[in-house]
C-alpha positions in Angstrom: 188.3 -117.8 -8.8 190.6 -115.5 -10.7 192.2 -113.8 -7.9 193.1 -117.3 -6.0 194.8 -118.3 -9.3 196.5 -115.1 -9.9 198.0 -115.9 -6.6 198.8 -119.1 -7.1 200.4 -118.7 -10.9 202.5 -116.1 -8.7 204.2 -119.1 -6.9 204.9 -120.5 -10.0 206.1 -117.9 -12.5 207.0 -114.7 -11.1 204.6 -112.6 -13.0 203.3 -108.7 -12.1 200.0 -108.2 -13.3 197.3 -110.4 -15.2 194.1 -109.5 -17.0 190.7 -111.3 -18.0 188.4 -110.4 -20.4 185.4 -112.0 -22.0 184.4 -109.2 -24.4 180.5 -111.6 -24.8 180.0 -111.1 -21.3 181.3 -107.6 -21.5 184.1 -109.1 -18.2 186.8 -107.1 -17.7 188.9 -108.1 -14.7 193.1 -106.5 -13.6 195.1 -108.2 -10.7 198.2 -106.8 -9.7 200.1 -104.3 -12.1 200.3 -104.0 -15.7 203.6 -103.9 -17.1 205.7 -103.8 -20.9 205.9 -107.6 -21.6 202.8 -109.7 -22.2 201.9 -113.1 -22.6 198.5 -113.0 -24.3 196.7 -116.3 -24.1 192.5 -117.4 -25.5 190.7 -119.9 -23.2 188.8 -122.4 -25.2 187.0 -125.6 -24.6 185.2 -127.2 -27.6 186.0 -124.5 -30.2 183.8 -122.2 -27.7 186.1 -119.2 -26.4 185.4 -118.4 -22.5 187.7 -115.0 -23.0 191.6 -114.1 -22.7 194.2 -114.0 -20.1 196.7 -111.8 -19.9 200.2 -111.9 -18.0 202.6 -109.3 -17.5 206.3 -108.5 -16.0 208.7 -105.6 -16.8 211.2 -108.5 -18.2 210.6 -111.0 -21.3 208.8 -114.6 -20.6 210.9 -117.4 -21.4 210.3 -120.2 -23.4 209.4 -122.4 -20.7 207.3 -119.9 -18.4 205.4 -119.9 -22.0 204.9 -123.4 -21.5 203.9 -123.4 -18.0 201.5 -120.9 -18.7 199.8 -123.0 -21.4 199.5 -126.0 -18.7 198.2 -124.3 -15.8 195.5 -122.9 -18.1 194.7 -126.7 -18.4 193.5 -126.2 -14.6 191.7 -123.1 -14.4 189.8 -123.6 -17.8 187.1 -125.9 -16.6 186.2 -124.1 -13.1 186.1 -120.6 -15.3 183.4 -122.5 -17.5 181.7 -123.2 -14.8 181.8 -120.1 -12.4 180.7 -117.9 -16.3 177.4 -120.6 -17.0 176.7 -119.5 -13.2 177.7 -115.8 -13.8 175.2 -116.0 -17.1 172.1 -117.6 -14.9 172.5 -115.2 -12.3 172.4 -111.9 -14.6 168.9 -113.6 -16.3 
């Protein structure tokens, strides 16, 4: 799931690297290469966190890349809920 959307935000915002972690699940995932500038961003549905994304590029995000970033999350959060309550019944 995350690599597919690391690919796909990559059509949208040019960005290097990206990182996910869910630090209950002890989930530590890197795509691409890490770089200076970050965009640091907490996935939450219902006041219950699901980890953090991470995006990086060797050059500031602008303003509206910010915003993007914010409304794609809108897409991924509910599959990542889903694919982590299967993740959590598999490792029982």
């Amino acid at each position: 799931l995350l690599t597919i959307f690391f690919r796909e935000i990559q059509a949208c915002i040019p960005v290097s690297g990206m990182e996910y972690q869910n630090q209950n699940l002890d989930i530590r995932l890197e795509f691409g290469k890490t770089e200076r500038n970050v965009c640091h961003l907490s996935l939450m549905t219902e006041k219950q966190l699901h980890g953090t994304i991470s995006f990086t590029r060797t050059y500031k995000f602008t303003d509206e890349e910010l915003a993007s970033f914010e409304m794609l999350m809108s897409c991924l959060i509910f599959p990542l809920k889903n694919a982590l309550k299967y993740y959590e019944a598999v490792r029982q």
